[in-house]
C-alpha positions in Angstrom: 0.0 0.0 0.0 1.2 3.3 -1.1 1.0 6.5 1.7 0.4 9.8 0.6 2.3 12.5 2.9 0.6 15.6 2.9 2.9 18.6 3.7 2.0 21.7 5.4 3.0 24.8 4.5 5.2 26.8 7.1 3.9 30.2 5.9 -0.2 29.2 6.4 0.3 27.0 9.5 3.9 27.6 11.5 2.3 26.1 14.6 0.6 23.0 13.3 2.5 19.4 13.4 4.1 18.3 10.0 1.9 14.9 10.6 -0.3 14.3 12.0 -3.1 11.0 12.6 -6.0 13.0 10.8 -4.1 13.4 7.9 -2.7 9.5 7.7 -6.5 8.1 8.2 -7.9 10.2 6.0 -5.4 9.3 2.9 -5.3 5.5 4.0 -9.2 5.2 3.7 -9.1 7.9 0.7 -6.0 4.9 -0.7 -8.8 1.7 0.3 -11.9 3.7 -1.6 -9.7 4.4 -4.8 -8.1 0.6 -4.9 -11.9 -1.0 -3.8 -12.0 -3.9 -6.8 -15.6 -4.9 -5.1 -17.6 -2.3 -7.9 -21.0 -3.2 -8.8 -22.3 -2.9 -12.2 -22.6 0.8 -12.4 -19.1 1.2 -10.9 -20.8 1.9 -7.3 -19.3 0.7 -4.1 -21.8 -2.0 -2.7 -24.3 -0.6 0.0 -22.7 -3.3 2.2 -19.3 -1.2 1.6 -20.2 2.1 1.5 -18.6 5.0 4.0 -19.6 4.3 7.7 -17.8 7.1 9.1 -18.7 7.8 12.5 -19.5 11.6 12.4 -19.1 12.1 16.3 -17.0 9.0 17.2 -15.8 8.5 20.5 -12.0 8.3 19.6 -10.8 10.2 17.0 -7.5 10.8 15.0 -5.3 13.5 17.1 -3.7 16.7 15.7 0.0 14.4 16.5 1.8 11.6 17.2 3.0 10.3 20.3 6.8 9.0 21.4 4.6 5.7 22.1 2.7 5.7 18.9 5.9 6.4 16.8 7.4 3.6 18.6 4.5 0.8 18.2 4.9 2.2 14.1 8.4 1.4 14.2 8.2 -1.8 16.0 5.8 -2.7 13.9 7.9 -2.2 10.9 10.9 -3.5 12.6 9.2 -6.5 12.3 8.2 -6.8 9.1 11.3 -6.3 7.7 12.9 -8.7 10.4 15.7 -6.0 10.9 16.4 -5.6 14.4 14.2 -3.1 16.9 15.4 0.2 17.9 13.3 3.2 19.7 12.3 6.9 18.3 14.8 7.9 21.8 18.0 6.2 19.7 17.7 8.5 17.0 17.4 11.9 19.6 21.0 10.1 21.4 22.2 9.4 17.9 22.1 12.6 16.6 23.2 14.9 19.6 26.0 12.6 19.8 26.9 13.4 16.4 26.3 17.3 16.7 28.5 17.2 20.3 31.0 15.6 18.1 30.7 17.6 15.5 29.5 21.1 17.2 30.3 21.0 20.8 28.6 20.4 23.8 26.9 24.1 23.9 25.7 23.7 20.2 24.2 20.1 21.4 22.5 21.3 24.1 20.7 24.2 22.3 19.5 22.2 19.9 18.2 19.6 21.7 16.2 22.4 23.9 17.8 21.2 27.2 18.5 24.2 29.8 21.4 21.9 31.0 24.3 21.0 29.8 24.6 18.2 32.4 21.3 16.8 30.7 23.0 16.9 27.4 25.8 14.9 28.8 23.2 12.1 29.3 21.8 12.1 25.9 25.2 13.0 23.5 28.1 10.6 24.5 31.7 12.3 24.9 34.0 11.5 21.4 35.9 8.8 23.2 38.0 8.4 20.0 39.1 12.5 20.0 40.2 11.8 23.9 42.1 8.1 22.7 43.8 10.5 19.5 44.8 13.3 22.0 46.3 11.1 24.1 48.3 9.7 21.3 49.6 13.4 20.2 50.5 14.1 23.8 52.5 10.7 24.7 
C-alpha cells in the first residue's frame, strides 16, 4: 500500500505538526476507496461497503503523534522487515551525539532544547575516539 504525505506549509500553518493522525486516516481510507476492486455494475461501491464514518466518534484521530505511537509504528515495521528493533529515543541520542561531536557540547545542548548542559551529557556521548587520538599526540 502506497502512503500519501501531505505537507503543510510553514507560511499558512507555523504552529501545526508536520503529521499528524487526521491526515494519515484520511489518505489511507481515501488509498482503500480508490483501490476497492468490489464495484457493482454501475461502478458503485456496494451498499454493504459504502462509507460508515462515525461523524461524532468516541475516539478520534489526534492533531500528533506520540513517542509511544511512533514507537508501536516502528516496532511494527521493525518486524516486518525482520531488521532488528530500535526506539524513536535512539535516534534523539544518535544525533546529539553526532552534533556534540561535531559542534560541541553548547551547540548540542541548544539544539536539543535542554537548559542543561549536564542533561545533554546524558543524551550525546563524549568523542571517546578524539580523547584516545589526543592522548596519542600528547604521549
Amino acid at each position: 500500500m502506497e502512503w500519501t504525505i501531505v505537507y503543510r506549509s510553514k507560511a499558512d500553518e507555523p504552529e501545526a505538526f508536520l503529521f499528524q493522525p487526521k491526515d494519515t486516516v484520511r489518505d489511507r481510507n481515501a488509498e482503500k476507496r480508490r483501490n476497492r476492486k468490489t464495484l457493482n455494475k454501475k461502478g458503485e461501491v456496494q451498499p454493504s461497503q459504502q462509507n460508515r464514518k462515525k461523524e461524532n466518534p468516541k475516539r478520534a484521530p489526534g492533531e500528533k503523534y506520540s513517542t509511544e505511537s511512533y514507537n508501536k509504528a516502528i516496532t511494527t515495521a521493525c518486524k516486518k522487515a525482520g531488521v532488528p528493533h530500535w526506539t524513536v529515543n535512539q535516534i534523539r541520542h544518535l544525533s546529539a551525539t553526532e552534533i556534540r561531536k561535531e559542534h560541541g557540547l553548547e551547540v548540542s545542548q541548544l539544539l536539543c532544547g535542554h537548559k542543561r548542559a549536564s542533561t545533554t551529557e546524558i543524551y550525546a556521548e563524549a568523542d571517546i575516539e578524539k580523547a584516545v587520538k589526543i592522548a596519542r599526540e600528547m604521549g
